[in-house]
C-alpha positions in Angstrom: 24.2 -44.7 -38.8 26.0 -41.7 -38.3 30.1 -42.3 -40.5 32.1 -41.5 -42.6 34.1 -43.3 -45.2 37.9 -42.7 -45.1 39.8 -43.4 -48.2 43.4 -44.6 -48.0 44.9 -41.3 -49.8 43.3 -39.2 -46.8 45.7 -41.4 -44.3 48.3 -41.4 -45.8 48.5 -37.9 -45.8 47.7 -37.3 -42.5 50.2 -39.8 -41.6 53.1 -37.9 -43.4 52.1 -35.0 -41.7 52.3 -36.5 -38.7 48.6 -35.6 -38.2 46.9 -39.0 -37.7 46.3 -38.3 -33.9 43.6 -35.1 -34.8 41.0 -38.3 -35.9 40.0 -39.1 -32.4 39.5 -35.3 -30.8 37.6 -35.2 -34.3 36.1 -38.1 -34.0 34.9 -37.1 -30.4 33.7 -34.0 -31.6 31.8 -35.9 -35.1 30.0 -38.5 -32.1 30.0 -41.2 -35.0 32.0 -43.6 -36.7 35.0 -43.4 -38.8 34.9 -46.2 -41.3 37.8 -47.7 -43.7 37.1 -51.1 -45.9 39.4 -54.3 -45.9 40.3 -53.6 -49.0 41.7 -49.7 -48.2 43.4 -51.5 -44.6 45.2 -53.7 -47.6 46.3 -50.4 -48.9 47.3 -48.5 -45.9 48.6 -51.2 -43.6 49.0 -54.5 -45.4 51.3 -54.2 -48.2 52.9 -51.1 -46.8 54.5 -53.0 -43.3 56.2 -55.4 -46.2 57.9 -52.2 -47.0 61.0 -50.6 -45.0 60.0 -47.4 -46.4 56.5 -47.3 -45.2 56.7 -49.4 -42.4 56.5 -46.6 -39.7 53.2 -45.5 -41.0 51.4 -48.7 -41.0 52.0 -49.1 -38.1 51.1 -46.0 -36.5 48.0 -45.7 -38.7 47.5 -49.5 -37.1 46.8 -47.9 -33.8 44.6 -45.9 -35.0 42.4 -49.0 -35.8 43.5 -50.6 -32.2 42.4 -47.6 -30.4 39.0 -48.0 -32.3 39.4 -44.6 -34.0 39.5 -45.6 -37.2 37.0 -49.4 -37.7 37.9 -51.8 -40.5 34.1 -52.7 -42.3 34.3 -56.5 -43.8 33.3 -56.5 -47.7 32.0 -59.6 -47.6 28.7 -58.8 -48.4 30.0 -55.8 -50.7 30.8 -58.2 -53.5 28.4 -57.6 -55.9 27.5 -54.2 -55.6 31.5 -53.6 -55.6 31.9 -55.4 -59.3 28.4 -53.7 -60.5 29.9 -50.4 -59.6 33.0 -51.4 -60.9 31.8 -52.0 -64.5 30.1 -49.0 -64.6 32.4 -46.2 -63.1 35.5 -48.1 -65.5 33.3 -48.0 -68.9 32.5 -44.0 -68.3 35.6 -42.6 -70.1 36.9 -43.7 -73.5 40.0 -42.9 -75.6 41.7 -44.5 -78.4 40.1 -47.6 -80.1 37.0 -47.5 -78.3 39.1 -48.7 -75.1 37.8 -47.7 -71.7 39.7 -46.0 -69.2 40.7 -47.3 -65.8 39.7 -44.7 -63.5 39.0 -46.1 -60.0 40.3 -48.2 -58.3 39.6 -51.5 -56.4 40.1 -49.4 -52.8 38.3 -46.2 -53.9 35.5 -48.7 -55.4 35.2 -50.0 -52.0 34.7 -46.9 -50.3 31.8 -45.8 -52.6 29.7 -48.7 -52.4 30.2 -48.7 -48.5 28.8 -45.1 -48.4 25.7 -45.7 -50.2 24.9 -49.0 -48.2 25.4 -47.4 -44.7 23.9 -44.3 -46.0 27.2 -42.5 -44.9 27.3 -38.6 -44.4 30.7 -38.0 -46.3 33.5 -39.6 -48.3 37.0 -38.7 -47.3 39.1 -38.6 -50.4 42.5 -36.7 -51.6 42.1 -38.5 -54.9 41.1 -35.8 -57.9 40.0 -38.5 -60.3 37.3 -39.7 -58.1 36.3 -36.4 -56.6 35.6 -34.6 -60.1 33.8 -38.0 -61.1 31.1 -37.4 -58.6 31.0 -33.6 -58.5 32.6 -32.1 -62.4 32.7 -35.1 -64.6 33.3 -32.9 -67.7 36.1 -31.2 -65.9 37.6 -34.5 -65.4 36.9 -35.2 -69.1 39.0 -32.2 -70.3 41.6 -32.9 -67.9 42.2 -36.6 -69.6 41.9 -34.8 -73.2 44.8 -32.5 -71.9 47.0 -35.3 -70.6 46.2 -37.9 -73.2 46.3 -35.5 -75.9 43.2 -37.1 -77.8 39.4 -36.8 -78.0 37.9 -38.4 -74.7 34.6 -39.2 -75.1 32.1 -39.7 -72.4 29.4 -42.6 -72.3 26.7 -40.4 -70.8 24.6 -43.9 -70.0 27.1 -44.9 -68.0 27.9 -41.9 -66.2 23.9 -41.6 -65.3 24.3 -45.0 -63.7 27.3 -44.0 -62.3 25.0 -40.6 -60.8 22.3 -42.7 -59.9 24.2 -45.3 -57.9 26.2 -43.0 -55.7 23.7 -40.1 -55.3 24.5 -36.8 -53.7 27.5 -37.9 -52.0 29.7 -34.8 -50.5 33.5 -35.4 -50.6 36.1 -34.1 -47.8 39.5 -33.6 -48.2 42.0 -33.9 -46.0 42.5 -30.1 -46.0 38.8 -29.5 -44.7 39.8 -32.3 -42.2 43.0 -30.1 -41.6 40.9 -26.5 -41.0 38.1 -28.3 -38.8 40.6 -29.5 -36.3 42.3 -25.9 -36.9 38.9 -24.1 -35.7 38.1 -26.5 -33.1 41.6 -25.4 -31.5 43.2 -29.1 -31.9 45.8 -27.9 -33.2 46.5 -24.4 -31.0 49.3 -26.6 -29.0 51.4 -25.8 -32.5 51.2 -22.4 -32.3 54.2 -20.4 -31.6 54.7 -17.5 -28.7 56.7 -16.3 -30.8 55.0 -15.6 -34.1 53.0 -12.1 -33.9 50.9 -13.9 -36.5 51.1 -17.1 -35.2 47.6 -18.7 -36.0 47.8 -17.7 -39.8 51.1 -19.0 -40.5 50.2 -22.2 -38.4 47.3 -22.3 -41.2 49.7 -21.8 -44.2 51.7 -24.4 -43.1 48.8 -27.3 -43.0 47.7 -26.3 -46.0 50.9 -26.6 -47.9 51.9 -29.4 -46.4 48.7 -31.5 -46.9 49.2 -30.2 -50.7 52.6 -31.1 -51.2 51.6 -34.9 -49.7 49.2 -35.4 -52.1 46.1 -33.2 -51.6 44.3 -32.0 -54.7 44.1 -28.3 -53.8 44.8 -25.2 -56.0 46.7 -22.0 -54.6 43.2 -20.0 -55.1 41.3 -22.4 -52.7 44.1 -21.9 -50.1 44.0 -18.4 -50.4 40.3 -18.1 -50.0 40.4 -20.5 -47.1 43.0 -18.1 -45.6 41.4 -15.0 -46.1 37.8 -16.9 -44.4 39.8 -17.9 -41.3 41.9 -14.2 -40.9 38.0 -12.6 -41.4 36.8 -14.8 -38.4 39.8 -14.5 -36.7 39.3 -10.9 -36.9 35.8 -10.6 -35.9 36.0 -12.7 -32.6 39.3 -10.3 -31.9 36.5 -7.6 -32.0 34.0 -9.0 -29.7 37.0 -9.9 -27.1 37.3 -6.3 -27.0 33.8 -5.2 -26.5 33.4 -7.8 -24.1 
């Protein structure tokens, strides 16, 4: 099956941008599924539209999932592989009297255990904790000795499990989601007559924003994604010319 797994940070930035309706042109473009779990709709729609403060974007990220763009996969028969993972991923990290560290939650737990059972191409997460667990846990473990100010030690059994379960999973961000539907031109119909540099500033802007809503992004990678784009930008400027 081809999908990919959406995790609920992802939509919700995307819906504080005001970015949820790229998924379907995306979608179109991915010919394959866009997948969250029961337990991330809980997250993103559920307790949210109980909330006057959040209301607006559980409901537009609800039809999102009425339009079929976004499909809802039943856990059900997730259970046990959701608890097994559970115990694992939670007992990887440990600080002060030999107490383990809560690191992933039940949504995010979800999400994991539906990729490997529908062998699913990518994970969408915005999340850093998760992220650096499956691709620089000892980054993550010198990030938590920085916060916590104490020795974090790693229990290198479980984090093997924790390797072998998930596998070679590749994460997106809702930043790569933002620069795909940047170069596929989904988003030219925000670029201004105006603006001499219009496509590059149009770029600063998403990226920016989708940090500043929660994205876990560093200044550098913006800047090399920048200077990538302006270097294509420039060399299809080129062959116009020729042509």
């Amino acid at each position: 099956m081809k999908a990919i797994i959406f995790d609920s940070s992802t939509i919700i930035n995307l819906a504080l941008n005001n970015l949820l309706w790229i998924l379907q042109p995306l979608k179109e473009k991915y010919k394959g599924e866009f997948y969250i779990t029961e337990s991330i709709k809980k997250e993103i729609i559920d307790r949210p539209f109980q909330i006057k403060r959040f209301k607006l974007e559980a409901i537009q990220i609800s039809k999102e999932i009425e339009k079929g763009v976004l499909k809802v996969y039943q856990e059900q028969d997730l259970g046990r592989e959701i608890e097994e993972l559970n115990m694992i991923a939670n007992r990887i990290f440990i600080g002060k009297k030999n107490n383990y560290l809560k690191i992933i939650d039940e949504g995010e737990l979800t999400a994991l255990v539906l990729a490997k059972k529908i062998h699913a191409e990518a994970l969408v997460i915005d999340e850093r904790t998760t992220r650096l667990l499956i691709e620089a846990p000892n980054d993550l473990n010198n990030i938590f000795k920085s916060k916590f100010k104490e020795n974090i030690k790693m229990d290198q059994k479980n984090l093997k499990l924790f390797k072998e379960n998930i596998g070679a999973l590749p994460i997106i961000r809702s930043v790569e989601i933002g620069v795909a539907a940047y170069e596929l031109g989904i988003l030219d119909s925000y670029l201004l007559k105006w603006d001499k540099q219009a496509r590059k500033d149009l770029l600063d802007a998403l990226l920016w924003s989708m940090r500043f809503k929660g994205c876990a992004v560093s200044e550098k990678e913006m800047q090399e994604i920048l200077q990538e784009e302006l270097k294509e930008n420039l060399f299809l400027l080129r062959d116009k010319k020729k042509q």
